[in-house]
C-alpha positions in Angstrom: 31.0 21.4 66.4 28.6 20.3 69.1 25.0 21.6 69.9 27.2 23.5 72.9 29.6 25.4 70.6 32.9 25.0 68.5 34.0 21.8 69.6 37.5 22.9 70.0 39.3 19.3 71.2 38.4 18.2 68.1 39.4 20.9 65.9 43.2 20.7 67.4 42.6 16.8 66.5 42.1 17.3 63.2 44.9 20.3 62.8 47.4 17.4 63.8 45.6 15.0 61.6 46.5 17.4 58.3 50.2 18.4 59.3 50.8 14.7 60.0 49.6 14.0 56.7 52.0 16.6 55.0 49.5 19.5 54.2 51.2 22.7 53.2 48.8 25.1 54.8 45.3 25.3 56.8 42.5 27.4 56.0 40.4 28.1 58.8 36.7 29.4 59.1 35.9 28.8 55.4 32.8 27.2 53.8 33.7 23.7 54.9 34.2 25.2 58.7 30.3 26.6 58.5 31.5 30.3 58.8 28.3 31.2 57.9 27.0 30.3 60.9 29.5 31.1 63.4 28.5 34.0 65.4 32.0 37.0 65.0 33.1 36.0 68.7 33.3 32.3 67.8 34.8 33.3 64.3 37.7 34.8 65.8 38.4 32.6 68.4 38.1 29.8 66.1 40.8 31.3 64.3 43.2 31.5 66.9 42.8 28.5 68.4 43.9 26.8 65.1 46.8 29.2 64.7 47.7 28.3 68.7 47.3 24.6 67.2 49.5 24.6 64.0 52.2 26.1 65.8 53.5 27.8 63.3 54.2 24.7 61.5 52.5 25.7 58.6 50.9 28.8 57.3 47.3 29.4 58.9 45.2 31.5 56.0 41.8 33.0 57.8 38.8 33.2 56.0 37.6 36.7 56.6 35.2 37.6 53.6 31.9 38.8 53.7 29.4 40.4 51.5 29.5 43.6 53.7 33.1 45.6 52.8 33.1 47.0 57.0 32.7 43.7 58.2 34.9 42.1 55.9 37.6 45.0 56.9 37.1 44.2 60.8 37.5 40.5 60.9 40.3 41.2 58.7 42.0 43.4 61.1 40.9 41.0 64.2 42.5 38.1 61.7 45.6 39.8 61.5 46.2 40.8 65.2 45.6 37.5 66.0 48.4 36.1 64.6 47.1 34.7 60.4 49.4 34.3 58.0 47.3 35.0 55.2 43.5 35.4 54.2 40.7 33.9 52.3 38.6 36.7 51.1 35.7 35.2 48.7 33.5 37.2 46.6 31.1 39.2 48.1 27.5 37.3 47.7 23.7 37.5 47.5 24.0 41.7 46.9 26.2 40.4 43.5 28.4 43.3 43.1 29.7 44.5 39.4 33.3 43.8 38.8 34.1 47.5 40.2 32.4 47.0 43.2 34.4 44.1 43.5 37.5 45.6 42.6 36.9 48.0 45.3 35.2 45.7 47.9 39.0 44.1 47.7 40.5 47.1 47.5 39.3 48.2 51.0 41.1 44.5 52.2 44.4 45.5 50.7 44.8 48.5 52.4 43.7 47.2 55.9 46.9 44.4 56.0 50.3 43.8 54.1 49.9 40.0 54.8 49.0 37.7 51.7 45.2 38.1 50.3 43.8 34.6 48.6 40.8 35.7 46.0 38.2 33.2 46.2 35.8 32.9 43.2 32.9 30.5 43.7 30.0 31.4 41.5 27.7 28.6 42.9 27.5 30.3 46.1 28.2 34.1 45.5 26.0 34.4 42.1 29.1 36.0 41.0 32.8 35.4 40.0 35.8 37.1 40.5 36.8 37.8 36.8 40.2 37.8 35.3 40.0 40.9 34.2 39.2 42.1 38.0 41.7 39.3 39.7 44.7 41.1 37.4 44.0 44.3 37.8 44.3 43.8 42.0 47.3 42.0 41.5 48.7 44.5 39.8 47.4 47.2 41.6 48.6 45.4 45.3 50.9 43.5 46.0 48.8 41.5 48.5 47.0 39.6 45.9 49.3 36.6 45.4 46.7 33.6 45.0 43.3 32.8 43.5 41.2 30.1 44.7 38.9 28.9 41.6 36.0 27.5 42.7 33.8 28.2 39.2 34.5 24.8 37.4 35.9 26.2 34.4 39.4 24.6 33.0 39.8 27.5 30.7 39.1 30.4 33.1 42.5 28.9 35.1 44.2 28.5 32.1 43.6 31.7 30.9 44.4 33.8 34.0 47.6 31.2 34.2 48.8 32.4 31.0 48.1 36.5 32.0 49.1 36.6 35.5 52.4 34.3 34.9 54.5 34.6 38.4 52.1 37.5 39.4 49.6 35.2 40.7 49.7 31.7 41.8 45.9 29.4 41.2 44.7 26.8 43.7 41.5 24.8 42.7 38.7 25.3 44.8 36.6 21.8 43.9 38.9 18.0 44.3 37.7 17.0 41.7 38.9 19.4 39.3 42.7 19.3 41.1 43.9 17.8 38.0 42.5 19.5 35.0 43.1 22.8 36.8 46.7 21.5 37.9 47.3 20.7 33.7 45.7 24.1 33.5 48.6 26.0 35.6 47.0 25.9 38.8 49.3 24.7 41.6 47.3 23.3 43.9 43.8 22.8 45.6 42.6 23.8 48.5 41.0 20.7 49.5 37.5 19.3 51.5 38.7 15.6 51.0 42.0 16.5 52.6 39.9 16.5 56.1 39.6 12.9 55.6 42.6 11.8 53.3 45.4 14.6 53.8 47.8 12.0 52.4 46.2 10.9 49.6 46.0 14.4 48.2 48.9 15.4 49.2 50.4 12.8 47.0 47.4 14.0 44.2 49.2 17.3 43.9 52.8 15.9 44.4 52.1 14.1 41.0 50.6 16.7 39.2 53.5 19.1 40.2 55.9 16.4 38.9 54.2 16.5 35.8 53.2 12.6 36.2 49.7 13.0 34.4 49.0 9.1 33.8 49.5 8.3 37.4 47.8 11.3 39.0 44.9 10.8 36.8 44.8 6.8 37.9 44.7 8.2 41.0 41.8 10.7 40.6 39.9 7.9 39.1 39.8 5.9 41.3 38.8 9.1 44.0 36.2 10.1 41.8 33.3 8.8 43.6 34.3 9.8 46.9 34.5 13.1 45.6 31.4 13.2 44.3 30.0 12.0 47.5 31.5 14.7 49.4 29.3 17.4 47.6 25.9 14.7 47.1 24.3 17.6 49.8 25.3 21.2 50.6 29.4 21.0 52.4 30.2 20.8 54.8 27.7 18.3 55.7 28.9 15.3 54.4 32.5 15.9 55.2 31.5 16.1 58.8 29.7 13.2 58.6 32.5 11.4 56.9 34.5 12.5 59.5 32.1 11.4 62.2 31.4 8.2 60.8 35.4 7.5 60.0 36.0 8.6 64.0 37.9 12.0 63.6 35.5 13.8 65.1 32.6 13.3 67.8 29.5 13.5 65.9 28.3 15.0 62.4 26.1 18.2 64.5 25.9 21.1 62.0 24.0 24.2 62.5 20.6 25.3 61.1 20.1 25.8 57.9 22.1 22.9 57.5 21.3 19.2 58.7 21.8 15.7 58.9 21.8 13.8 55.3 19.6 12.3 54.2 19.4 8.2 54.7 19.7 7.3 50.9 22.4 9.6 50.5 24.2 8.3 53.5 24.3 5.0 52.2 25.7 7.0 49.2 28.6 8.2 51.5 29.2 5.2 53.1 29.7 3.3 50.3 32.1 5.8 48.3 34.2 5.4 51.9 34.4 1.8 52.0 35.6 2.0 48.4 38.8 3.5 49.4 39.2 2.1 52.7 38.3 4.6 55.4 35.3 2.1 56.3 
């Protein structure tokens, strides 16, 4: 992004940057791509523009929640005309919903497309989860609910809706730094902020895990650790981009109001988690 708009040149940069490094899909217009500030004109454009980039290489899942069920419904619908394989609905935040209003807020997103739905629970930003409870009963209920992004930190909330949902419902982590403790969990992958920067690295994080190669994946995470930490020292996707500014991939680390630049001790912070695996 630029003080002008969605800097596009550099989005298609960094689409190629991910398939080159062996991703298996792209999210687009999530948290880490400011959604919350893109105005719905940008939003939509934004996704199709990195559907026109992947090329149908690999599955392009649009992030089309919102805490308002219409709106949520529309970009949706404008998602799926546009060409989305799939789509990131998280739970609906700040009004906080019970579990039925949830239930039924996702309910209203089933009906509107037969394409793949992704739950996304992240009670750090919603003030709410996506129970189990909730994420079985829509799976069971439609079959567009194939995948739950966990985003809520909690090793035994994936293992338990592992055990219950079996091959109803597959379980991504939602945070790197959890990858492999949800992976041991029964999640099967993450969907990743780090891979913006290092789409190898855990690509190769997950390969291990899914080979069932604990020792290695956790030497591996070790010595990531830092970095990951790094990556969430102030709100995302604010030091990603500045990662990614700071690393070249992108043309500066501009993010839109509320959000700003980090601050300088934290930089330093960020720098020195990238020199320690190599990127500086």
């Amino acid at each position: 992004m630029t003080e002008l708009g969605v800097d596009f040149d550099g989005l298609k940069d960094l689409v190629e940057s991910q398939i080159r490094g062996g991703v298996n899909g792209l999210v687009s217009v999530g948290t880490t791509g400011e959604s919350p500030t893109l105005d719905p004109v940008e939003h939509i454009v934004t996704i199709r523009k990195t559907i026109e980039y992947a090329k149908g290489r690999v599955p392009v899942f649009a992030g089309t929640g919102s805490n308002c069920t219409k709106e949520a419904v529309h970009l949706t619908r404008e998602a799926d005309e546009a060409g989305a394989d799939g789509f990131l609905i998280v739970a609906p935040y700040y009004n906080k919903p019970s579990q039925e209003g949830v239930f039924l807020h996702m309910s209203q997103i089933a009906k509107c497309t037969k394409k793949p739905v992704m739950l996304y629970s992240i009670p750090g930003r919603c003030g709410i989860e996506i129970s189990n409870d909730t994420a079985m009963r829509l799976a069971r209920e439609y079959p567009n609910f194939k995948v739950m992004k966990e985003a809520g930190g909690k090793v035994e909330k994936v293992a338990d809706l592992h055990k219950r949902a079996g091959d109803l419902m597959d379980i991504l982590s939602g945070d790197d730094a959890l990858t492999v403790e949800f992976m041991k969990a029964g999640a099967k992958g993450v969907v990743s902020v780090a891979s913006n920067l290092i789409p190898e690295t855990i690509v190769e994080l997950v390969k291990l895990c899914k080979e069932g190669k604990w020792e290695q994946a956790q030497s591996l995470d070790a010595k990531l650790h830092g970095f990951f930490k790094a990556l969430f020292i102030e709100p995302n996707p604010v030091p990603a981009k500045t990662a990614l500014a700071l690393t070249g991939k992108i043309k500066n680390d501009y993010v839109r109001l509320p959000l700003c630049k980090m601050s300088p001790q934290n930089l330093e912070v960020l720098k020195a988690e990238l020199k320690n695996i190599g990127l500086l």
